[in-house]
N, CA, C and O atoms as a GROMACS GRO file, in nm:
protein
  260
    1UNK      N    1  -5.719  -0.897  21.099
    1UNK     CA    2  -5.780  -0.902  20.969
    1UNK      C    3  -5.854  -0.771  20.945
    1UNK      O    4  -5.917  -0.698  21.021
    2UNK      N    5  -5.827  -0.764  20.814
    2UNK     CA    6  -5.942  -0.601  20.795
    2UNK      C    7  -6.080  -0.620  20.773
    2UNK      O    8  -6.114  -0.730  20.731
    3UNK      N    9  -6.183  -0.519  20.796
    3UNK     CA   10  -6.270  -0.522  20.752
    3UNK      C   11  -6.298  -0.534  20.651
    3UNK      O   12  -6.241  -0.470  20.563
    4UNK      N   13  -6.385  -0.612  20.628
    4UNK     CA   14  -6.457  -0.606  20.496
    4UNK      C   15  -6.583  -0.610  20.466
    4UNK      O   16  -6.672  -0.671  20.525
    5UNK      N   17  -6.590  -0.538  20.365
    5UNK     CA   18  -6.745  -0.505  20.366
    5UNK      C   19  -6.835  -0.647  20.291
    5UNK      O   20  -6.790  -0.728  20.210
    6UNK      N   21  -6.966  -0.641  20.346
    6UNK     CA   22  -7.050  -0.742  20.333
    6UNK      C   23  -7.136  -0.680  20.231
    6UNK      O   24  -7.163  -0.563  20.204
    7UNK      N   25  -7.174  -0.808  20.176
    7UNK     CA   26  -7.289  -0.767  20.083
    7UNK      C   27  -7.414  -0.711  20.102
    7UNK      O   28  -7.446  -0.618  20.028
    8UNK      N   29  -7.481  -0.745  20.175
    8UNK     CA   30  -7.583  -0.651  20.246
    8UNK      C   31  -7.531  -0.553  20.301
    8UNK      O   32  -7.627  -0.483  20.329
    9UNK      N   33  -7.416  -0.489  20.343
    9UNK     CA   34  -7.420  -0.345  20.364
    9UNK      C   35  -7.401  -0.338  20.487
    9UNK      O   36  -7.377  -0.222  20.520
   10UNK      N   37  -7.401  -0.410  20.571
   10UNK     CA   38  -7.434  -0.394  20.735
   10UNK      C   39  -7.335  -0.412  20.835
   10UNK      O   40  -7.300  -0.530  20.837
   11UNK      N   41  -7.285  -0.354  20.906
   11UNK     CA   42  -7.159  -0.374  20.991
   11UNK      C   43  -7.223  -0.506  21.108
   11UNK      O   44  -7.332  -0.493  21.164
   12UNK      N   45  -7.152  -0.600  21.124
   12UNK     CA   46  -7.166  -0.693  21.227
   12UNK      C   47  -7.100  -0.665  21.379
   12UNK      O   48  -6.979  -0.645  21.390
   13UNK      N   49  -7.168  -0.664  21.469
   13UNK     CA   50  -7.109  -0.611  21.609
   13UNK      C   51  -7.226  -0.744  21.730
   13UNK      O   52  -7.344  -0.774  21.745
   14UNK      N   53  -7.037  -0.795  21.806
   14UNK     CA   54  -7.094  -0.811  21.883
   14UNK      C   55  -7.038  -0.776  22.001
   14UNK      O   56  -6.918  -0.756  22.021
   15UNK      N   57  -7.169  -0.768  22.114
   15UNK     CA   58  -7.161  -0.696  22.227
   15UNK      C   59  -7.165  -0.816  22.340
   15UNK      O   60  -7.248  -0.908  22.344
   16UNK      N   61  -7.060  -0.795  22.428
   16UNK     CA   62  -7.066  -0.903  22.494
   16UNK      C   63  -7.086  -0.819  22.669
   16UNK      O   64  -7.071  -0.698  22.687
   17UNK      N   65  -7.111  -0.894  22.750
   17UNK     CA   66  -7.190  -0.871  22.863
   17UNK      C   67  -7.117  -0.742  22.946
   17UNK      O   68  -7.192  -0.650  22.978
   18UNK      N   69  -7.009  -0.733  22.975
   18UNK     CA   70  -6.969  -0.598  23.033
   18UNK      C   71  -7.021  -0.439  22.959
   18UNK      O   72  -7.070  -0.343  23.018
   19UNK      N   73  -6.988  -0.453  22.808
   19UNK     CA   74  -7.081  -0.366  22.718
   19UNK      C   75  -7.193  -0.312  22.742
   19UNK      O   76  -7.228  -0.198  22.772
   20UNK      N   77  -7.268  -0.455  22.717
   20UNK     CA   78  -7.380  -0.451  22.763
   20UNK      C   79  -7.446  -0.401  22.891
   20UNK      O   80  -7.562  -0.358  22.892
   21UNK      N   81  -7.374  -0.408  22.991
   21UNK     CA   82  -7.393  -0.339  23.100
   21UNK      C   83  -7.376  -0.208  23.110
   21UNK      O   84  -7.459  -0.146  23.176
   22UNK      N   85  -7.258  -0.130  23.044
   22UNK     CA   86  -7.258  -0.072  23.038
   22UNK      C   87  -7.327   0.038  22.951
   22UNK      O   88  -7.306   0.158  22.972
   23UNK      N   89  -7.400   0.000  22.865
   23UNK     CA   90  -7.462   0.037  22.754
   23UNK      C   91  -7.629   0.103  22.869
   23UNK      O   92  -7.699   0.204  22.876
   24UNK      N   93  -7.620  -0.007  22.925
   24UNK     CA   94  -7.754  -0.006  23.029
   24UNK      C   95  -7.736   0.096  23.119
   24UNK      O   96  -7.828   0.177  23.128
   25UNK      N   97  -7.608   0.116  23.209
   25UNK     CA   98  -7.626   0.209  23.281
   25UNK      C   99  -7.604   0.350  23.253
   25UNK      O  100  -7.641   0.441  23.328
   26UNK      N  101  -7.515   0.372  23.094
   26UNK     CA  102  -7.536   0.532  22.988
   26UNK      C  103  -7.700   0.504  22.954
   26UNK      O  104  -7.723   0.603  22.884
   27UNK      N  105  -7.819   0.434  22.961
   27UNK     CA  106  -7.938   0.444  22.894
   27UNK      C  107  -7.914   0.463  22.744
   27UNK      O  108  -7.988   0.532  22.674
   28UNK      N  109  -7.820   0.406  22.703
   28UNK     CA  110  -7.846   0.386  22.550
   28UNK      C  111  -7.927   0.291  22.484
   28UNK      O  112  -7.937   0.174  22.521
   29UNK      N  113  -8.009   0.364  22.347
   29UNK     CA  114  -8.086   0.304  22.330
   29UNK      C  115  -8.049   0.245  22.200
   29UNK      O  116  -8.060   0.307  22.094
   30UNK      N  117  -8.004   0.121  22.210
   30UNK     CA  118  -7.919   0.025  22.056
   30UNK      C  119  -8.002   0.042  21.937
   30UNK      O  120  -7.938   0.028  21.833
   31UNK      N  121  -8.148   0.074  21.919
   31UNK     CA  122  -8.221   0.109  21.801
   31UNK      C  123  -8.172   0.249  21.745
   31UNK      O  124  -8.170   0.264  21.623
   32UNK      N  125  -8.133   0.352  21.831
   32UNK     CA  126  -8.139   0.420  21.765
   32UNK      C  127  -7.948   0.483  21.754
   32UNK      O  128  -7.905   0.570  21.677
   33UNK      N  129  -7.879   0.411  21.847
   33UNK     CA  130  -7.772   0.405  21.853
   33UNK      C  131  -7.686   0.313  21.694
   33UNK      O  132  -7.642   0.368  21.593
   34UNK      N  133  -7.689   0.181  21.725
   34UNK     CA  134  -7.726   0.102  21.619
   34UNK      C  135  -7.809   0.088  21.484
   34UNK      O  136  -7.816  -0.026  21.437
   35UNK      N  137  -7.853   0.157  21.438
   35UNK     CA  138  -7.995   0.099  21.346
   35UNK      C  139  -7.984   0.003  21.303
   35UNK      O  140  -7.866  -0.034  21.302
   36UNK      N  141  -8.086  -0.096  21.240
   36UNK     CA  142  -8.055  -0.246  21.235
   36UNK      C  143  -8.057  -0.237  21.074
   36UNK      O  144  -8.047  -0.338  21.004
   37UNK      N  145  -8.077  -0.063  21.002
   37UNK     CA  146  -8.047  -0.050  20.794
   37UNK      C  147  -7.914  -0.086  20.843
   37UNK      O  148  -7.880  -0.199  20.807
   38UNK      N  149  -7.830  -0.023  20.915
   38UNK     CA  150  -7.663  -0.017  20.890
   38UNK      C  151  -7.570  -0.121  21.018
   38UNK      O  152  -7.447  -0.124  21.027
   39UNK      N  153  -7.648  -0.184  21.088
   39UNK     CA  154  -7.584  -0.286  21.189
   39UNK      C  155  -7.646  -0.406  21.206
   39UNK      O  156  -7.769  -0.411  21.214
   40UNK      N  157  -7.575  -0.505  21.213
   40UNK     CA  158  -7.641  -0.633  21.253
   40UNK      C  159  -7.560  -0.677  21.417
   40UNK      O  160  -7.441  -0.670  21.449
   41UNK      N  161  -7.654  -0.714  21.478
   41UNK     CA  162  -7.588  -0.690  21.625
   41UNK      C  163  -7.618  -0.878  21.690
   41UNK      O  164  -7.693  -0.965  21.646
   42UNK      N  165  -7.548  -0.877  21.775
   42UNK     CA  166  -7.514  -1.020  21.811
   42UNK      C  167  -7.457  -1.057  21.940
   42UNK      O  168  -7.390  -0.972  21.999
   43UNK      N  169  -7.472  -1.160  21.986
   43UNK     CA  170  -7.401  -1.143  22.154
   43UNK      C  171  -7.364  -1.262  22.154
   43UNK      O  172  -7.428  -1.337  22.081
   44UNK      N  173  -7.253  -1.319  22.233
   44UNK     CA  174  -7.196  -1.461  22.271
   44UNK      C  175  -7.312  -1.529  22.358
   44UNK      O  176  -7.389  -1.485  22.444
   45UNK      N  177  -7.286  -1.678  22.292
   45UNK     CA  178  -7.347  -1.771  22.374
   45UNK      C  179  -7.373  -1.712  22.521
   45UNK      O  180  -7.486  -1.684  22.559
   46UNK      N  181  -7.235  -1.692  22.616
   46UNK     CA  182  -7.254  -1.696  22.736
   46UNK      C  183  -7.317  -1.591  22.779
   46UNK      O  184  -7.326  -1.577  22.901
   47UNK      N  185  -7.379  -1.487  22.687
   47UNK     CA  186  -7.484  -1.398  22.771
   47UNK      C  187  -7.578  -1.434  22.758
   47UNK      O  188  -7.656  -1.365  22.823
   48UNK      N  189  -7.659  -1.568  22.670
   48UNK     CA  190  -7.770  -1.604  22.676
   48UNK      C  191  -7.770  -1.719  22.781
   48UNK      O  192  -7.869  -1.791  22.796
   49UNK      N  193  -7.690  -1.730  22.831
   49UNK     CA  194  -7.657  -1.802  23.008
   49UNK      C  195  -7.659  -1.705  23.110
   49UNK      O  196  -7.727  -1.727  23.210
   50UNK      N  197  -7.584  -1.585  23.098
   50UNK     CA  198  -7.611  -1.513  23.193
   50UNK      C  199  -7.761  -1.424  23.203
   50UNK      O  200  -7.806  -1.377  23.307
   51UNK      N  201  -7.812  -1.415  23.093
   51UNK     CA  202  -7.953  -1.326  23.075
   51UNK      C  203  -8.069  -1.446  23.226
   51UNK      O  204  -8.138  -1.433  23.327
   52UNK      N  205  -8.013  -1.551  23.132
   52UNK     CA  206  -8.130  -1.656  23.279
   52UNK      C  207  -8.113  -1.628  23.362
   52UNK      O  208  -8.208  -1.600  23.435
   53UNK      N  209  -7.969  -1.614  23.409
   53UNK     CA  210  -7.926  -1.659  23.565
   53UNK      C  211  -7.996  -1.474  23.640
   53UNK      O  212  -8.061  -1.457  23.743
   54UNK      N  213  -7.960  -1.392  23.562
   54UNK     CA  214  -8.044  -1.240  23.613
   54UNK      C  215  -8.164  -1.288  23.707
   54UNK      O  216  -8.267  -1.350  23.681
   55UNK      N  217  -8.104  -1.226  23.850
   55UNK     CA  218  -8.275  -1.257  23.948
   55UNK      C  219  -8.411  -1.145  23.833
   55UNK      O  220  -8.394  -1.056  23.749
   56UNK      N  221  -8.511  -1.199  23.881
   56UNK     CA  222  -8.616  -1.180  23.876
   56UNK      C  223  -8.681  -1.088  23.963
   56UNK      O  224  -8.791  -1.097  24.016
   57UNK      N  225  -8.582  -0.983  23.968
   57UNK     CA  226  -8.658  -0.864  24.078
   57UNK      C  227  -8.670  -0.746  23.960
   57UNK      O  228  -8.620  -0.734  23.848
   58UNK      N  229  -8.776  -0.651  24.054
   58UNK     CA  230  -8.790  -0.512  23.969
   58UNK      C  231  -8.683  -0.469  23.919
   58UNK      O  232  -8.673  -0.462  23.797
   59UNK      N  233  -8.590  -0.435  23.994
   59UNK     CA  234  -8.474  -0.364  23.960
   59UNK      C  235  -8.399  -0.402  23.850
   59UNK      O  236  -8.333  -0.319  23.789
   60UNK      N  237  -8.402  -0.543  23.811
   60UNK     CA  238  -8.351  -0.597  23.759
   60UNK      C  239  -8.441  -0.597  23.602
   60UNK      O  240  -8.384  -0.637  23.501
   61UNK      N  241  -8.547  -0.561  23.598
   61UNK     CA  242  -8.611  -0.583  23.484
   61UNK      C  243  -8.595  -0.505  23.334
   61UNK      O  244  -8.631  -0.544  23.223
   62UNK      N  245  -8.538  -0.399  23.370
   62UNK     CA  246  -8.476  -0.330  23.256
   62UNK      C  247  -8.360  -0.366  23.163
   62UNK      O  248  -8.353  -0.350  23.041
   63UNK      N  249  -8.262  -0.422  23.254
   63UNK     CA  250  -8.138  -0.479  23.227
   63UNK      C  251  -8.190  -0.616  23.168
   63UNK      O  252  -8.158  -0.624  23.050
   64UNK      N  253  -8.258  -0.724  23.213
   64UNK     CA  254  -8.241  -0.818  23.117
   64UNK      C  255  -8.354  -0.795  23.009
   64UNK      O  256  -8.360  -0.874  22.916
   65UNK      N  257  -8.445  -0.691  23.016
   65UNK     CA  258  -8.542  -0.656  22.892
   65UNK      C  259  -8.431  -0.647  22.789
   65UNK      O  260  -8.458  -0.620  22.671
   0.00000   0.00000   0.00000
């Protein structure tokens, strides 16, 4: 299907957990990568399952921030 543009203006993107990882280990920063005038951003259910299951160590605290 093609894009089509929305009435508000805003491209819809979602990023699902490998992305996301990867997004983390380039240090990109989705505010300024993304802006939220021209993107609306979104993630599948199952990364708000995997965000829990993330241990609770230092190392780990950036990635599920």
């Amino acid at each position: 299907m093609a894009y089509r543009t929305r009435t508000h203006g805003r491209i819809a993107v979602t990023i699902d957990s490998n992305v996301w990882d990867l997004f983390h280990r380039l240090d990109l920063r989705l505010s300024t990568e993304l802006p939220n005038n021209r993107f609306l951003l979104f993630i599948p259910r199952e990364i708000e399952i995997e965000i829990v299951a993330i241990p609770a160590h230092h190392d780990k605290e950036a990635l599920k921030t």
